[in-house]
Backbone bond lengths (Angstrom), bond angles and torsions (degrees), N, CA, C in turn:
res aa  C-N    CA-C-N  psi(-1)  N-CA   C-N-CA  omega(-1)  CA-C   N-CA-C  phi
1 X - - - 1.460 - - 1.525 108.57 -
2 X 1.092 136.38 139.83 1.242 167.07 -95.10 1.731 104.44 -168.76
3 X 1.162 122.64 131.45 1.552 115.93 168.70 1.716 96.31 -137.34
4 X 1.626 106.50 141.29 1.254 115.04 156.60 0.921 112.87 -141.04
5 X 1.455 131.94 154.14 1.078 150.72 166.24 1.860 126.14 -117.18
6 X 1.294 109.08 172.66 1.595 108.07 172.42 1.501 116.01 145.50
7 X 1.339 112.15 -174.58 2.128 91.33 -159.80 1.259 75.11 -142.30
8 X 1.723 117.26 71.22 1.158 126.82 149.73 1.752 108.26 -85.84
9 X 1.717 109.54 -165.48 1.995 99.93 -165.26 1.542 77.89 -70.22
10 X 1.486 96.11 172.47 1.740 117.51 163.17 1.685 102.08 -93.84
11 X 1.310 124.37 179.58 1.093 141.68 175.41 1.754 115.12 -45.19
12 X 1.184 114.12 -48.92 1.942 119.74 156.24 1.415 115.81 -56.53
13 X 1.379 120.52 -12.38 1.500 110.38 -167.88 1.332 119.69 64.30
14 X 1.787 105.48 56.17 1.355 97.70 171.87 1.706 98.32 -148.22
15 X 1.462 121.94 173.25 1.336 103.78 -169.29 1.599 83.48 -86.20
16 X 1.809 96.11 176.15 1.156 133.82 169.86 1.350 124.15 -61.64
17 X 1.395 132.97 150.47 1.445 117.02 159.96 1.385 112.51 -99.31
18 X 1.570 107.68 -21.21 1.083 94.51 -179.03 1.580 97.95 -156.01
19 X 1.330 115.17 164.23 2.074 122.40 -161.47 0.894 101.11 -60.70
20 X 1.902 91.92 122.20 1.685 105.20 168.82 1.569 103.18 -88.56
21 X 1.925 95.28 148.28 1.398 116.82 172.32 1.712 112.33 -112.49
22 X 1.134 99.69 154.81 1.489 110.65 157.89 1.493 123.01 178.65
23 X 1.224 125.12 134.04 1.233 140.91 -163.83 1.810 92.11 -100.46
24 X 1.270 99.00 130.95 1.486 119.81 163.89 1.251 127.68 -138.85
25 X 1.330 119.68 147.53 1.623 114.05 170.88 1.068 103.49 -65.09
26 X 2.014 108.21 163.20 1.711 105.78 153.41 1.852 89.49 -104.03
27 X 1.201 84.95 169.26 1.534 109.69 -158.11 1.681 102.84 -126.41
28 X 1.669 101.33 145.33 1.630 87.80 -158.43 1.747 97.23 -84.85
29 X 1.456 114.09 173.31 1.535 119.32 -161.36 2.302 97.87 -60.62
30 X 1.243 102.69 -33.28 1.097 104.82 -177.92 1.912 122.86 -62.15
31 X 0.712 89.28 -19.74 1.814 113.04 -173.20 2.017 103.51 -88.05
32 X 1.767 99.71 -57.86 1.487 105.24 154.41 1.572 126.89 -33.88
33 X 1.112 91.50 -73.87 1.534 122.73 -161.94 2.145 83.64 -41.17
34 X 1.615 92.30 -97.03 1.715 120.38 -178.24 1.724 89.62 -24.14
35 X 1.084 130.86 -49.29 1.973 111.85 178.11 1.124 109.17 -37.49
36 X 1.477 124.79 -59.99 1.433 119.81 -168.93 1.557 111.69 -154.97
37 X 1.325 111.27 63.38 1.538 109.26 -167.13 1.657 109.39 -44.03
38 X 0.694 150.34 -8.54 1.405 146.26 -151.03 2.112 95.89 -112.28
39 X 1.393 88.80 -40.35 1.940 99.25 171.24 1.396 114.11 -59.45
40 X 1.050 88.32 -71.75 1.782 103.08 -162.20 1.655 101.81 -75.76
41 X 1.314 130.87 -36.19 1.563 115.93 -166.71 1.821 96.00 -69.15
42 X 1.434 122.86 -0.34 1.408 111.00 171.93 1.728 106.92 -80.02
43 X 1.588 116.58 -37.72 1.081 110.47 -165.72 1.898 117.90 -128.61
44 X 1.356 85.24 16.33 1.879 89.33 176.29 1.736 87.20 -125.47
45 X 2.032 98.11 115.89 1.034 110.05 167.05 1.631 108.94 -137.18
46 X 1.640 105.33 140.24 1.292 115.63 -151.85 1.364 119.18 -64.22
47 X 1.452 117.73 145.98 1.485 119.99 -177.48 1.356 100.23 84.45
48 X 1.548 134.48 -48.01 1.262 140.17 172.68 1.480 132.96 -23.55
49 X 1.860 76.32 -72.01 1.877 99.56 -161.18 2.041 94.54 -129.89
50 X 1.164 103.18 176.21 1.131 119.80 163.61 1.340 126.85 -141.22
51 X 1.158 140.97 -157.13 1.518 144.49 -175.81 1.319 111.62 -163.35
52 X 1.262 115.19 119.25 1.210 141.81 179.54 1.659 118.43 -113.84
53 X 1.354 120.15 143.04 1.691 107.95 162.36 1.527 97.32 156.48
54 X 1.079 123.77 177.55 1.769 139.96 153.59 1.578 117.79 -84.76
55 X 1.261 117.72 -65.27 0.843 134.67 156.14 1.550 85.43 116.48
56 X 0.846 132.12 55.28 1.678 134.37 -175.81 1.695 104.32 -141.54
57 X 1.514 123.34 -0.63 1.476 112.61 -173.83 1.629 106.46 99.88
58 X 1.484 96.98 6.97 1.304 79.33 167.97 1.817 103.84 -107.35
59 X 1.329 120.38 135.00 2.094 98.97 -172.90 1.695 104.79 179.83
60 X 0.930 115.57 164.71 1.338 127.48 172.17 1.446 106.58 -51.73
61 X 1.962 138.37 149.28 1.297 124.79 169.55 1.313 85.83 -110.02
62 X 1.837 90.39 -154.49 1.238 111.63 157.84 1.459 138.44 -102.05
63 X 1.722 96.76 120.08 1.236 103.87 -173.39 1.808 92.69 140.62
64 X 0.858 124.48 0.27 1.469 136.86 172.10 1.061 133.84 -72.59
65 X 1.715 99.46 -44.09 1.489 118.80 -174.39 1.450 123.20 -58.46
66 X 1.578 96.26 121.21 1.582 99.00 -173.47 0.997 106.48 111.32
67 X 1.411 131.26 -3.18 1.769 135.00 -173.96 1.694 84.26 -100.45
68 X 1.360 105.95 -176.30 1.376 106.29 -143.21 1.695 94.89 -132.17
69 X 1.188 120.47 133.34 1.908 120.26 148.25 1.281 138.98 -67.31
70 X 0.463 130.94 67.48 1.777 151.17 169.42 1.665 105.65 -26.57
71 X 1.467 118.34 114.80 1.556 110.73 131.33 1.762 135.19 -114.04
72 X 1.463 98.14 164.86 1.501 84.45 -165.32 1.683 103.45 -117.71
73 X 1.494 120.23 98.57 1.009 140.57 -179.57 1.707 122.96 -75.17
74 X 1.366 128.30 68.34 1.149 109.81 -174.29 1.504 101.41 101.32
75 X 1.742 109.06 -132.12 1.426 113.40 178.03 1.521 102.33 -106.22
76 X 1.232 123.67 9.97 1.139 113.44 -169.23 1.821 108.79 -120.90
77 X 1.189 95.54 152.52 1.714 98.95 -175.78 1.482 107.23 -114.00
78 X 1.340 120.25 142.20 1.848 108.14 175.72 1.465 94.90 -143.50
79 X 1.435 113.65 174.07 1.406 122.64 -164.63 1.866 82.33 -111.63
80 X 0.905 111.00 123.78 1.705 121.95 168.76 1.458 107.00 -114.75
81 X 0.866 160.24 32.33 1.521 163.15 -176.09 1.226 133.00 151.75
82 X 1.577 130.95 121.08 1.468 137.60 -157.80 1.963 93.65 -99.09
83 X 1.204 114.30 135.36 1.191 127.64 167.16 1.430 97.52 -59.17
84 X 1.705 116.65 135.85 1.773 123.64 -175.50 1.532 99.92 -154.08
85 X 1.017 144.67 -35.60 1.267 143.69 -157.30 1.595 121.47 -165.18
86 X 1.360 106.50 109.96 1.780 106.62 161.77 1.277 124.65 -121.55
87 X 0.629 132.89 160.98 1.840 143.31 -169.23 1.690 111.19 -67.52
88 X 0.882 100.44 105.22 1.855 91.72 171.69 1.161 109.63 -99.12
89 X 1.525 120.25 143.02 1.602 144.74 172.89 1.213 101.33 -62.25
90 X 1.520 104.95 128.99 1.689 106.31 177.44 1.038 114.00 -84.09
91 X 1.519 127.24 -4.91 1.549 115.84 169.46 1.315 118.49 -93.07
92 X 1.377 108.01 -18.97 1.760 99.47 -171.28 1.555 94.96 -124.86
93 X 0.890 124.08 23.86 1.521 131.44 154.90 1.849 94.48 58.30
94 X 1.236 124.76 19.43 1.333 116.98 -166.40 1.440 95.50 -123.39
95 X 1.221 117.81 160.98 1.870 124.48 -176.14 1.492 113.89 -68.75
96 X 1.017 90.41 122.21 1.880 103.91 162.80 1.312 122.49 -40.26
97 X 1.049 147.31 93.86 1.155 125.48 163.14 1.338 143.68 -55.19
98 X 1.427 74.12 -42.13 1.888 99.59 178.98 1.645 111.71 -77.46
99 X 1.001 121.39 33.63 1.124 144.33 173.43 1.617 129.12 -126.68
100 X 1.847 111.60 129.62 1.572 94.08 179.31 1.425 116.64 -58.32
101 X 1.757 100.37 172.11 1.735 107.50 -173.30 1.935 85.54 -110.86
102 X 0.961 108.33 134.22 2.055 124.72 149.79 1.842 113.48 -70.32
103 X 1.795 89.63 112.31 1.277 82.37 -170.86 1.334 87.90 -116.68
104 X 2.018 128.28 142.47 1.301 113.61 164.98 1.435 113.84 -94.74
105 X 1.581 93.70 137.64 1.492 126.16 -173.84 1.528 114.61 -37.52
106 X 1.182 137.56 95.84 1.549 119.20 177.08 1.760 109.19 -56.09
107 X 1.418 95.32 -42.55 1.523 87.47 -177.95 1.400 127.53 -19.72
108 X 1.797 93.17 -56.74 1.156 114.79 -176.97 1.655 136.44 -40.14
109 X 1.534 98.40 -30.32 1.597 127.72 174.54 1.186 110.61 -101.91
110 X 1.317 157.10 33.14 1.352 127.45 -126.03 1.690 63.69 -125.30
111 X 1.422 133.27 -59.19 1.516 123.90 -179.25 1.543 105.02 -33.59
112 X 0.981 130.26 -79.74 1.332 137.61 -171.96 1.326 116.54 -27.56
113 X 1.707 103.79 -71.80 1.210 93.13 174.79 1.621 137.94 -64.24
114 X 1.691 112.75 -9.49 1.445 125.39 -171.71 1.961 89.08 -81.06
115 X 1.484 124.46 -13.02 1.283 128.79 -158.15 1.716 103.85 -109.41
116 X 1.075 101.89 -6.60 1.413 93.77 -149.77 2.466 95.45 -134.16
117 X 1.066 90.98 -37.01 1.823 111.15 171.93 1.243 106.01 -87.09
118 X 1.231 118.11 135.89 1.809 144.29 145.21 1.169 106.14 -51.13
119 X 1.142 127.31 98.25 2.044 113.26 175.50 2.005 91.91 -106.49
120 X 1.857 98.15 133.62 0.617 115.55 167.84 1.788 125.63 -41.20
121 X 1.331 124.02 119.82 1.499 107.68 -149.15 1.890 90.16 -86.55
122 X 0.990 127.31 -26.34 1.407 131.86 166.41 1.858 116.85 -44.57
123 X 1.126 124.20 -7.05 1.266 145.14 -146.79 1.815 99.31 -144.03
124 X 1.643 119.59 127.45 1.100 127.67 -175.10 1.205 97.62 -122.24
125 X 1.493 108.87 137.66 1.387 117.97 162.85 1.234 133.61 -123.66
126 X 1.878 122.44 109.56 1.633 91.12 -167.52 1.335 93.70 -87.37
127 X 1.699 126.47 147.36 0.974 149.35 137.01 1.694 118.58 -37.81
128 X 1.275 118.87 -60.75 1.307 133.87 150.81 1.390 107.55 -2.57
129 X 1.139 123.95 -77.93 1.556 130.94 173.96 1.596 107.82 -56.26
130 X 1.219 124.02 -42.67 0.756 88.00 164.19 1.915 153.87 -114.05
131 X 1.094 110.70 14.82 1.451 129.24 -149.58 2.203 91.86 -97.37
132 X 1.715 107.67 -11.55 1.608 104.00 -179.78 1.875 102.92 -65.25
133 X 1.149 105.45 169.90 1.065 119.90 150.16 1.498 139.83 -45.15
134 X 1.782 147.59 68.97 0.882 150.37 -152.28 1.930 107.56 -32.26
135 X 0.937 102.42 114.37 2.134 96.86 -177.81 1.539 111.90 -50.12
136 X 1.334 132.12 160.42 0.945 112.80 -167.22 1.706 99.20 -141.36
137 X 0.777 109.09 121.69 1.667 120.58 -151.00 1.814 110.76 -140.22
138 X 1.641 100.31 137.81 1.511 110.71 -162.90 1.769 85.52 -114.03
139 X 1.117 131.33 -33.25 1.740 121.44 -176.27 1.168 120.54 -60.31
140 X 1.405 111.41 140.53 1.428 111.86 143.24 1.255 142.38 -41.06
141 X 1.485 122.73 131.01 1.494 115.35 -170.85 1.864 101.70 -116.96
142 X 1.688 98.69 131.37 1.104 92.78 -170.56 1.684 124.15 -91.21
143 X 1.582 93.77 24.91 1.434 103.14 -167.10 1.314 108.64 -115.60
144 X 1.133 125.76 144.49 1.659 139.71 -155.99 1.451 116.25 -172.76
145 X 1.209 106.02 159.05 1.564 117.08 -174.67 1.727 108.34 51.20
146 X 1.353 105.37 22.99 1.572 94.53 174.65 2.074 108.50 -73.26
147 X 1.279 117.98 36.14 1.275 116.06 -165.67 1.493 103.43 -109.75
148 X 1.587 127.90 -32.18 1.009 118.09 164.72 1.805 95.41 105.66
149 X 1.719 118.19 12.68 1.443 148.79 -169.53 1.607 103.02 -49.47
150 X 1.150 131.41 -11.88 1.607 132.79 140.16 1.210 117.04 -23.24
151 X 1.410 108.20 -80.70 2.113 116.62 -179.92 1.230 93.50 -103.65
152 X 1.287 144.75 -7.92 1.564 140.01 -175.71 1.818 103.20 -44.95
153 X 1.153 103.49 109.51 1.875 100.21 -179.40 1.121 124.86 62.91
154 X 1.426 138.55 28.72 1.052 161.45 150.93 1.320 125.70 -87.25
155 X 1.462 121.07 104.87 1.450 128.02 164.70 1.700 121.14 -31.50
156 X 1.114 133.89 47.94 1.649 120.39 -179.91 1.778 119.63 -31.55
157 X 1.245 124.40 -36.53 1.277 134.73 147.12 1.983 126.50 -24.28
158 X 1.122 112.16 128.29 0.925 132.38 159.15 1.871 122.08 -37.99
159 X 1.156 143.44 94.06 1.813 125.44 -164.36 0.821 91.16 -50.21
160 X 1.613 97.50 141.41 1.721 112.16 158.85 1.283 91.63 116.75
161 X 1.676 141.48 -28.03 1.388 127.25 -159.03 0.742 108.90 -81.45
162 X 1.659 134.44 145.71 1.617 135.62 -151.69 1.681 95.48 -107.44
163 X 0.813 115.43 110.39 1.757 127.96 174.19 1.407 115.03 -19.49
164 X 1.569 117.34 -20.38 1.342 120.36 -171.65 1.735 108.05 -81.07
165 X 1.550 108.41 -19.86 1.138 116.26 -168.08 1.799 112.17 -102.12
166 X 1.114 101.61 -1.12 1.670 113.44 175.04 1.276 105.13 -84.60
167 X 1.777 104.94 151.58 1.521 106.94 167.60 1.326 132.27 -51.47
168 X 1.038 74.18 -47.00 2.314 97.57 178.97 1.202 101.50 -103.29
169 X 1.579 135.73 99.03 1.488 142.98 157.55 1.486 106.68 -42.62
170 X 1.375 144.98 126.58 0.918 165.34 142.64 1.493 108.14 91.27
171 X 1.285 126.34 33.22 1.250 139.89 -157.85 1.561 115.85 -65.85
172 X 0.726 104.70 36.69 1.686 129.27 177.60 1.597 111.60 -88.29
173 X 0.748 135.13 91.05 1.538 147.34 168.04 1.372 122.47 -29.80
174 X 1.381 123.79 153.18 1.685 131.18 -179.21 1.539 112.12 31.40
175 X 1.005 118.09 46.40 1.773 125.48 177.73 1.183 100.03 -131.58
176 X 1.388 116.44 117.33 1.446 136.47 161.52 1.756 116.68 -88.19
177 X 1.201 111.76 137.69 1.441 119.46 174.19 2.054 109.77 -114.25
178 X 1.194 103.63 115.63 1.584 99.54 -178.17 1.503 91.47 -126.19
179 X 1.262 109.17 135.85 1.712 97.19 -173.83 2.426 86.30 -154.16
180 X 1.417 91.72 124.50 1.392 89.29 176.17 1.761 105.01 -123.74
181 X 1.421 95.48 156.75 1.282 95.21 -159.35 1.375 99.82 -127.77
182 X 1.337 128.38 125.21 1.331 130.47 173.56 1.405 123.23 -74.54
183 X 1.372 161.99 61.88 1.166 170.69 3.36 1.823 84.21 139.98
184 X 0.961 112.04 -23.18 2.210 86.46 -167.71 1.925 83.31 -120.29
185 X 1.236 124.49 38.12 1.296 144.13 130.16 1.770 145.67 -49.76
């Protein structure tokens, strides 16, 4: 099971007040695929991406994309999949819910980025966790709110306070920054 979050619209199409959660399975490519072969064989490509969701309304919206899937292995949490693709309804031009989301595989990059990113050397990463095969799971999980969704993504700050002056600089939760820079530019 799979958790994402992010303060993309909710199900009405309106923003959030406060961080949406939801835990989903990923789902194996075969289960993807057979939803809507004609959908996904454009944008689930192997080793790449994966597929995650219920397909019941529970799913990533819009405004998500690019927020991250989370599993929680032990004591440790890692981002295994970037929100990239959901299904839009051809009549109301608005996202499927009931449809899996295409997430691309970090695994998949994990060379690249260990080749290509500065990782803070104060900061350990096992790779290990992440480079397996994402599990691929049809159950319900009866576990939730393990995020701590009280202050989870919530400014504690005053508006207006300039990030430099907070305890925690950018203290914003499940947001990754990968930024490469071409130098012979």
């Amino acid at each position: 099971v799979g958790y994402i979050m992010g303060w993309g619209l909710d199900e009405e199409y309106k923003l959030p007040s406060d961080l949406n959660q939801a835990t989903v399975p990923i789902v194996s490519k075969r289960d993807c695929l057979e939803s809507d072969l004609a959908h996904y064989t454009r944008f689930y490509h192997e080793s790449k991406t994966f597929c995650a969701g219920y397909g019941n309304g529970t799913s990533a919206g819009p405004g998500d994309s690019g927020g991250g899937l989370f599993l929680h292995r032990g004591d440790h949490w890692f981002m295994r999949g970037i929100i990239s693709n959901g299904k839009v309804d051809p009549n109301t031009l608005l996202l499927n819910s009931e449809s899996f989301v295409v997430f691309t595989d970090v695994a998949y990059y994990i060379d690249w980025i260990k080749k290509h990113v500065t990782i803070a050397t104060s900061v350990t990463i096992d790779t290990d966790l992440i480079v397996v095969p994402p599990p691929s799971s049809t159950s319900d999980s009866t576990q939730s709110n393990l995020l701590g969704l009280q202050s989870c993504g919530k400014d504690q700050y005053q508006l207006g306070t300039p990030e430099e002056l907070k305890k925690s600089l950018d203290q914003y939760p499940w947001l990754a920054v990968i930024e490469y820079i071409n130098l012979n530019t």
